[in-house]
N, C-alpha and C positions, 0 to 999 in steps of 0.2 A: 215711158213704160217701165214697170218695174220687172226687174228680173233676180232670179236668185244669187246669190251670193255662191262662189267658186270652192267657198270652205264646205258648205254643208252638203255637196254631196260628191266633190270630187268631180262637177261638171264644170265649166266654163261658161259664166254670164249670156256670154253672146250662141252658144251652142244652146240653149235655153231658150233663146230669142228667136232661132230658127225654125228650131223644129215647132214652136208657138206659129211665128208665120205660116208653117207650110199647115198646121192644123186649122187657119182660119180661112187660108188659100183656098184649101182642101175640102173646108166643113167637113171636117171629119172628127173623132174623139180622138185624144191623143194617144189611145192604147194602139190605135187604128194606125196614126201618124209612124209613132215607134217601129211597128211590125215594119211599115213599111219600108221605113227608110235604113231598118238596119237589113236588109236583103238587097239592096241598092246602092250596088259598089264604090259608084259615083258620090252618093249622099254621103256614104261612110269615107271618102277619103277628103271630101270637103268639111265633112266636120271634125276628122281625126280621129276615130272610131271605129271599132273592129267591133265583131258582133260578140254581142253578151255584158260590151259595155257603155250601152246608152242606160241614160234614167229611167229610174221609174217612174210609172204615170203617175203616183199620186205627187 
């Protein structure tokens, strides 16, 4: 699987990789994924993440 690279956007490879899985889990768009998992305290402490600083969808 190819995943992005941790320089260009200040994400981590494998945080990339997850929130991918949970969008194919989910069938869901990943604007949809995002929303969700940054309100999901759980989600945000497993991936290190406080809200406002997940990627952007594009």
């Amino acid at each position: 699987m190819q995943i992005s690279h941790p320089a260009g956007n200040g994400v981590a490879g494998w945080k990339h990789a997850v929130l991918h899985f949970l969008r194919l889990h989910m069938d869901a768009t990943l604007q949809e994924v995002l929303d969700w998992a940054e309100e999901m305290e759980r989600v945000r402490a497993a991936l290190v993440l406080e809200r406002g600083e997940f990627p952007g969808p594009s």
